[in-house]
mmCIF file of the C-alpha atoms, coordinates in Angstrom:
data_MODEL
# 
_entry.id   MODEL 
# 
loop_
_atom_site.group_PDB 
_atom_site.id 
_atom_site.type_symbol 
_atom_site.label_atom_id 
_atom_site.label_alt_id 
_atom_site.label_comp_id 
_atom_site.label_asym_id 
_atom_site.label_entity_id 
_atom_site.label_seq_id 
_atom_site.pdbx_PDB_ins_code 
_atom_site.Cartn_x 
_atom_site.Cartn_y 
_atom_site.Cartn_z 
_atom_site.occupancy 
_atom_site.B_iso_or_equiv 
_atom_site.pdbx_formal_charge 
_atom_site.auth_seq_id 
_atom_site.auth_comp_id 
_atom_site.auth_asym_id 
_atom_site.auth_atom_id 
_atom_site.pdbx_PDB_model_num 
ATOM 1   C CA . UNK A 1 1   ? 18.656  -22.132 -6.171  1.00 0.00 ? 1   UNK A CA 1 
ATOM 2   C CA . UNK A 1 2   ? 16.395  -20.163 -8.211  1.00 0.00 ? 2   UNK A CA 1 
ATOM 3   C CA . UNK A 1 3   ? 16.788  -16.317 -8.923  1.00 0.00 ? 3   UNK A CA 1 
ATOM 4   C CA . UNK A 1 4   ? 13.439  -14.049 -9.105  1.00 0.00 ? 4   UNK A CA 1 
ATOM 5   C CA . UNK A 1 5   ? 11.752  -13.042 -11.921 1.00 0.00 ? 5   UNK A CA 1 
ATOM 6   C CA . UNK A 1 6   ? 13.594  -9.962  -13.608 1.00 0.00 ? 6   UNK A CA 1 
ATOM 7   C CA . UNK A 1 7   ? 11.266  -7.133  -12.985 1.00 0.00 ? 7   UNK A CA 1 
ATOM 8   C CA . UNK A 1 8   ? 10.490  -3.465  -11.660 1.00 0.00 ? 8   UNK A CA 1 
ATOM 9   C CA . UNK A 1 9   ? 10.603  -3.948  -7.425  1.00 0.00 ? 9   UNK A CA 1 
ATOM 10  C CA . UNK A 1 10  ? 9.122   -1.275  -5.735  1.00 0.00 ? 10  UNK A CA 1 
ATOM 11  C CA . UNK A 1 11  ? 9.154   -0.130  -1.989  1.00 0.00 ? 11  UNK A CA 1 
ATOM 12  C CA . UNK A 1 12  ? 8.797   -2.455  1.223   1.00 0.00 ? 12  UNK A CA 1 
ATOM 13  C CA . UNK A 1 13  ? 7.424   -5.811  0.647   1.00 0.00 ? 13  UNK A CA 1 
ATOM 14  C CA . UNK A 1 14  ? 8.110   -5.880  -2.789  1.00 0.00 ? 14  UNK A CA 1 
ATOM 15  C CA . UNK A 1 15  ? 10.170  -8.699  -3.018  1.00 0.00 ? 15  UNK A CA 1 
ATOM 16  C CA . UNK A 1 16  ? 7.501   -10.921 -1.332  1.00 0.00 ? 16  UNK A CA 1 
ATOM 17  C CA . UNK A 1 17  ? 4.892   -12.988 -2.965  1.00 0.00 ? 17  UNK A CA 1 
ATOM 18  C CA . UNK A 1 18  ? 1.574   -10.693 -3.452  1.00 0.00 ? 18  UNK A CA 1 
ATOM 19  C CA . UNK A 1 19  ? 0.159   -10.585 0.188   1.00 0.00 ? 19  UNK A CA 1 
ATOM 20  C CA . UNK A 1 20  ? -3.133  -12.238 1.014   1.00 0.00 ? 20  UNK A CA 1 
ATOM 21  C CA . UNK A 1 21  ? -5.688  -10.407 2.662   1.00 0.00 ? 21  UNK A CA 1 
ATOM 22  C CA . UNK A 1 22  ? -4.803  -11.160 6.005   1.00 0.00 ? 22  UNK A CA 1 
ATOM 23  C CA . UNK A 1 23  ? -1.263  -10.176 5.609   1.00 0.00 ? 23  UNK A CA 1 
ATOM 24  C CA . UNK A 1 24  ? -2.393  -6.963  4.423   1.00 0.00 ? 24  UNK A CA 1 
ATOM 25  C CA . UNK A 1 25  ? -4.464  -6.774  7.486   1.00 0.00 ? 25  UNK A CA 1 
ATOM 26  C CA . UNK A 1 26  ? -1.700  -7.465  9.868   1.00 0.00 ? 26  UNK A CA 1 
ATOM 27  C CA . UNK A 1 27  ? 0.452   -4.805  8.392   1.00 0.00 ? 27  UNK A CA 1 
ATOM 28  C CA . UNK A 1 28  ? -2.347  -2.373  8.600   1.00 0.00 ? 28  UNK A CA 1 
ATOM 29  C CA . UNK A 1 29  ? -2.876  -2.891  12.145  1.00 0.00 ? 29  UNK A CA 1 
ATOM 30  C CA . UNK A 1 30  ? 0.989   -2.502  12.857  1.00 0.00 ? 30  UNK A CA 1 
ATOM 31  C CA . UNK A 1 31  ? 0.659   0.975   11.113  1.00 0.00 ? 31  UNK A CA 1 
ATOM 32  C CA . UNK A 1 32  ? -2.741  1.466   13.416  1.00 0.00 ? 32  UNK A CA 1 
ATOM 33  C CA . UNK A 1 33  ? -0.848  0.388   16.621  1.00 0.00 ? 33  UNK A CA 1 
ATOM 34  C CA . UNK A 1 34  ? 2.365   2.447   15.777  1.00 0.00 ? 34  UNK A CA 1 
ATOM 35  C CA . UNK A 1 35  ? 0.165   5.592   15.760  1.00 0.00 ? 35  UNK A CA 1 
ATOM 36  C CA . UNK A 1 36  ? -0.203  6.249   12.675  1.00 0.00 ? 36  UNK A CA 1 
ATOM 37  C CA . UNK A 1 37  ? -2.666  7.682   10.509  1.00 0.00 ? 37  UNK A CA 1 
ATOM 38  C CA . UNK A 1 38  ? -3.288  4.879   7.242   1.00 0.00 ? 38  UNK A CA 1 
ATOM 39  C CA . UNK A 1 39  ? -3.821  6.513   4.010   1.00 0.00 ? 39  UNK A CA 1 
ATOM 40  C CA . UNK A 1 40  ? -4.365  4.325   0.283   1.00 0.00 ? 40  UNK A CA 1 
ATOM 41  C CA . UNK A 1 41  ? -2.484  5.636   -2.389  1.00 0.00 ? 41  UNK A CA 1 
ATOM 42  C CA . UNK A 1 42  ? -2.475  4.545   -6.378  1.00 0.00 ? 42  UNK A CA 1 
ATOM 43  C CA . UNK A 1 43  ? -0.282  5.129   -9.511  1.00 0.00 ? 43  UNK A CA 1 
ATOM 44  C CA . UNK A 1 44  ? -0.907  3.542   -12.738 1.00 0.00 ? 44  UNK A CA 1 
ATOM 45  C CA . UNK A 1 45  ? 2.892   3.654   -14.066 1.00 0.00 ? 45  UNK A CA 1 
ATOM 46  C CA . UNK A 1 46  ? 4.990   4.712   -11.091 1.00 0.00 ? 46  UNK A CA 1 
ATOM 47  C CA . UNK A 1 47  ? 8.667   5.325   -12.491 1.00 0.00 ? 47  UNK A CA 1 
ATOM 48  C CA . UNK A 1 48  ? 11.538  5.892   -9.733  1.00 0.00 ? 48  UNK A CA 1 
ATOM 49  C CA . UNK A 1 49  ? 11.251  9.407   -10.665 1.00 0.00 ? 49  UNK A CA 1 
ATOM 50  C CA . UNK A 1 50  ? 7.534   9.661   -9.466  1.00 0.00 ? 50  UNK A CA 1 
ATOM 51  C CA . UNK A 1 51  ? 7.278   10.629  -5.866  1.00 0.00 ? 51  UNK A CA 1 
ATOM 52  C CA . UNK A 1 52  ? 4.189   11.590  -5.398  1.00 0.00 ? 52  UNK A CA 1 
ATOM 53  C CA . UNK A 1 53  ? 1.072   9.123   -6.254  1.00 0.00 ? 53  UNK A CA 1 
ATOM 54  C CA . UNK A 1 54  ? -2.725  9.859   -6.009  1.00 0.00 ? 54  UNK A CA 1 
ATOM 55  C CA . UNK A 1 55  ? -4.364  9.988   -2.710  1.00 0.00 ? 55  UNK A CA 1 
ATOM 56  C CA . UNK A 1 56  ? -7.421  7.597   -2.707  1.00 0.00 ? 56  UNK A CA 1 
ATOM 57  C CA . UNK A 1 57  ? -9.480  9.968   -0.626  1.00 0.00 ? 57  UNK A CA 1 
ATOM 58  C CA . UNK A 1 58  ? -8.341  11.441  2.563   1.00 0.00 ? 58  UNK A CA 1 
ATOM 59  C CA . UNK A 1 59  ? -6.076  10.118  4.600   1.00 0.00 ? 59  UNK A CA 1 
ATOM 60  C CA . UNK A 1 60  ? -7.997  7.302   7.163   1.00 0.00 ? 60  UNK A CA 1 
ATOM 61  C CA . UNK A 1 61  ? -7.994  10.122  10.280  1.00 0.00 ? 61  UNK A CA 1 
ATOM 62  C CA . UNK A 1 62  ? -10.785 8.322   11.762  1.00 0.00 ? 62  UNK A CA 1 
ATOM 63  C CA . UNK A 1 63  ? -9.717  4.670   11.451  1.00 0.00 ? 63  UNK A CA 1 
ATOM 64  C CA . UNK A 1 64  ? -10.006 2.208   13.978  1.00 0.00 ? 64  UNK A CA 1 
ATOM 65  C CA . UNK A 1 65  ? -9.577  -0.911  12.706  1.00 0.00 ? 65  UNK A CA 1 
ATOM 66  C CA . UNK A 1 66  ? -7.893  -2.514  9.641   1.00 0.00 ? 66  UNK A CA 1 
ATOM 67  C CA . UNK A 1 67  ? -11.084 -4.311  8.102   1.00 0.00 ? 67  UNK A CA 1 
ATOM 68  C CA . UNK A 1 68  ? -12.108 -0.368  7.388   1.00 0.00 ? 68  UNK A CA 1 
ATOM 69  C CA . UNK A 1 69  ? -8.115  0.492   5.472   1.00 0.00 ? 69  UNK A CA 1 
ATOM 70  C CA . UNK A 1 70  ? -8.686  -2.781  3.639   1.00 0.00 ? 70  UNK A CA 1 
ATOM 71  C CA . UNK A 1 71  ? -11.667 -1.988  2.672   1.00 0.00 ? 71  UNK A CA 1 
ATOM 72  C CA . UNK A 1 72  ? -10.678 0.587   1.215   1.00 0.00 ? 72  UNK A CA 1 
ATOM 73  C CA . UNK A 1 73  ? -8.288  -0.821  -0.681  1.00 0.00 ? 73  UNK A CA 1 
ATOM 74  C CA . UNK A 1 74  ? -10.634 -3.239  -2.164  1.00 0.00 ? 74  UNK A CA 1 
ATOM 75  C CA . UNK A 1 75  ? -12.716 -0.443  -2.537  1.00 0.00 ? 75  UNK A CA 1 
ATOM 76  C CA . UNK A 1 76  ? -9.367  1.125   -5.028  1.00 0.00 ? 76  UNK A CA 1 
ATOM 77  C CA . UNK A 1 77  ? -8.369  -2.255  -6.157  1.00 0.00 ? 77  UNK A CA 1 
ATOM 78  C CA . UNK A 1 78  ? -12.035 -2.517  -7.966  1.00 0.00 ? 78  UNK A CA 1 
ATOM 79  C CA . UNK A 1 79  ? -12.164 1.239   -9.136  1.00 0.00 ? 79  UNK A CA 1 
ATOM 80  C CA . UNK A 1 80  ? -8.347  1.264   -10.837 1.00 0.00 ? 80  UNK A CA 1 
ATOM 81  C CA . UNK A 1 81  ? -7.169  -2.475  -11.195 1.00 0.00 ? 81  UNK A CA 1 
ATOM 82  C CA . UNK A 1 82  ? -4.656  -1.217  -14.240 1.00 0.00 ? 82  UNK A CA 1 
ATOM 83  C CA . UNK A 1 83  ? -3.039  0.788   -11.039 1.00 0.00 ? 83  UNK A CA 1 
ATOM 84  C CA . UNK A 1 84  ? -0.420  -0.167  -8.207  1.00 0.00 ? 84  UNK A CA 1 
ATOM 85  C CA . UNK A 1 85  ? -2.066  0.629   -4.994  1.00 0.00 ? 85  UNK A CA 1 
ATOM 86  C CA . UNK A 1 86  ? -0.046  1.001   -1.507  1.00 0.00 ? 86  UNK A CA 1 
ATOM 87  C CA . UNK A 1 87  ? -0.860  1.772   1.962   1.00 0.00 ? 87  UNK A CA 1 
ATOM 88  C CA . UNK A 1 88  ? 0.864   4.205   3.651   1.00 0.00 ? 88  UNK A CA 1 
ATOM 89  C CA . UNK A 1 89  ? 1.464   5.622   7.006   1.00 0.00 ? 89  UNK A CA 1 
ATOM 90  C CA . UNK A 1 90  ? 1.327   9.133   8.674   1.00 0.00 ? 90  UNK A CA 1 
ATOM 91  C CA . UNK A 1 91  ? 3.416   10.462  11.448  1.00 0.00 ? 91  UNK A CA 1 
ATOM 92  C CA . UNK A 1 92  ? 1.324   12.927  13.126  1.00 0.00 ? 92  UNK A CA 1 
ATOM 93  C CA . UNK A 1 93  ? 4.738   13.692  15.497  1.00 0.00 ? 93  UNK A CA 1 
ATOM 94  C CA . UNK A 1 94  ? 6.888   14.110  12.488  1.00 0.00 ? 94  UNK A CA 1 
ATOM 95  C CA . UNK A 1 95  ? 3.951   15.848  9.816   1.00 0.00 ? 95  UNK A CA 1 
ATOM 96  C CA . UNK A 1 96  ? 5.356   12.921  7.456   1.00 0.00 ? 96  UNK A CA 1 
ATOM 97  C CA . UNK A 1 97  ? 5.103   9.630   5.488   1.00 0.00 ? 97  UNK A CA 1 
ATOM 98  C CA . UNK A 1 98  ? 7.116   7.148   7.711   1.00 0.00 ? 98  UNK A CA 1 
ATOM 99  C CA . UNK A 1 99  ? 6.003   3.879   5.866   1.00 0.00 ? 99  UNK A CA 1 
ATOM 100 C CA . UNK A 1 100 ? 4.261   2.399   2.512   1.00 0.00 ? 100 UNK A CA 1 
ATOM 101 C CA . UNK A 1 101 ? 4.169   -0.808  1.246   1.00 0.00 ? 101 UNK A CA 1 
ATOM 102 C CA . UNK A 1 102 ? 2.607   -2.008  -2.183  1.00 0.00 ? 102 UNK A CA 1 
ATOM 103 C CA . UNK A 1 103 ? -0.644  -4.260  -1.887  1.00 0.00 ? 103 UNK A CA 1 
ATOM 104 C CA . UNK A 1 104 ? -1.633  -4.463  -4.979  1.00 0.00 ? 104 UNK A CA 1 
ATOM 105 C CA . UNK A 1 105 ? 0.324   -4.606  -8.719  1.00 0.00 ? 105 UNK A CA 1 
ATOM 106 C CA . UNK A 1 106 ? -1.813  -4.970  -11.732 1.00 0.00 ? 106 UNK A CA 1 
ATOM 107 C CA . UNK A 1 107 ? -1.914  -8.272  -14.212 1.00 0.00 ? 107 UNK A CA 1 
ATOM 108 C CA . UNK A 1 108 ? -1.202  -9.755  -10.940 1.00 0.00 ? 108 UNK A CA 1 
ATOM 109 C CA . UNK A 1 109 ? 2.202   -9.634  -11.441 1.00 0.00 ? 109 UNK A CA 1 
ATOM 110 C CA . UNK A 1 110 ? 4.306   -10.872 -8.320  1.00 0.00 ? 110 UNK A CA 1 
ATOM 111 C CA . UNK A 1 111 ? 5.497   -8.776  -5.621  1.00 0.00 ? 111 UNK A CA 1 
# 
């Protein structure tokens, strides 16, 4: 059996392969049918220390779908690709982050 690659791992979904499009789409539309309010967020070195990472705009109050969170990450992905970008997910109930996941890792580095 072979071990992963020694490296950094960071939040949910980290362990995976880097997630296609689609995937990234499906997981967006769980946060959208959960509720949730979608938000992109980047970091360029994210240490364990570093809680707080860079709101690409304003949270997605107004989404509906998740063609318009991914395109939004493209949108990130194309303006910072030295930067690990992850889509989060609001709580309106709970005034909190309740989920994130990492969609993009730069060098292309595997998840």
């Amino acid at each position: 059996m072979k071990t992963l690659p020694k490296e950094r791992r960071y939040e949910t979904l980290s362990y995976l392969p880097p997630l296609t499009d689609q995937q990234i789409v499906r997981q967006v539309q769980y946060v959208l049918d959960q509720g949730m309010i979608p938000g992109v967020e980047f970091e360029e070195n994210p240490l364990p220390e570093t809680h707080f990472w860079t709101m690409w705009k304003l949270p997605l109050f107004g989404a509906s779908s998740a063609q318009e969170v991914l395109a939004e990450v493209r949108e990130c992905r194309s303006e910072y690709p030295n930067a690990y970008i992850r889509v989060i997910g609001f709580d309106n109930i709970k005034q909190c982050q309740t989920m994130s996941f990492i969609v993009h890792k730069p060098n292309n580095r595997a998840f």
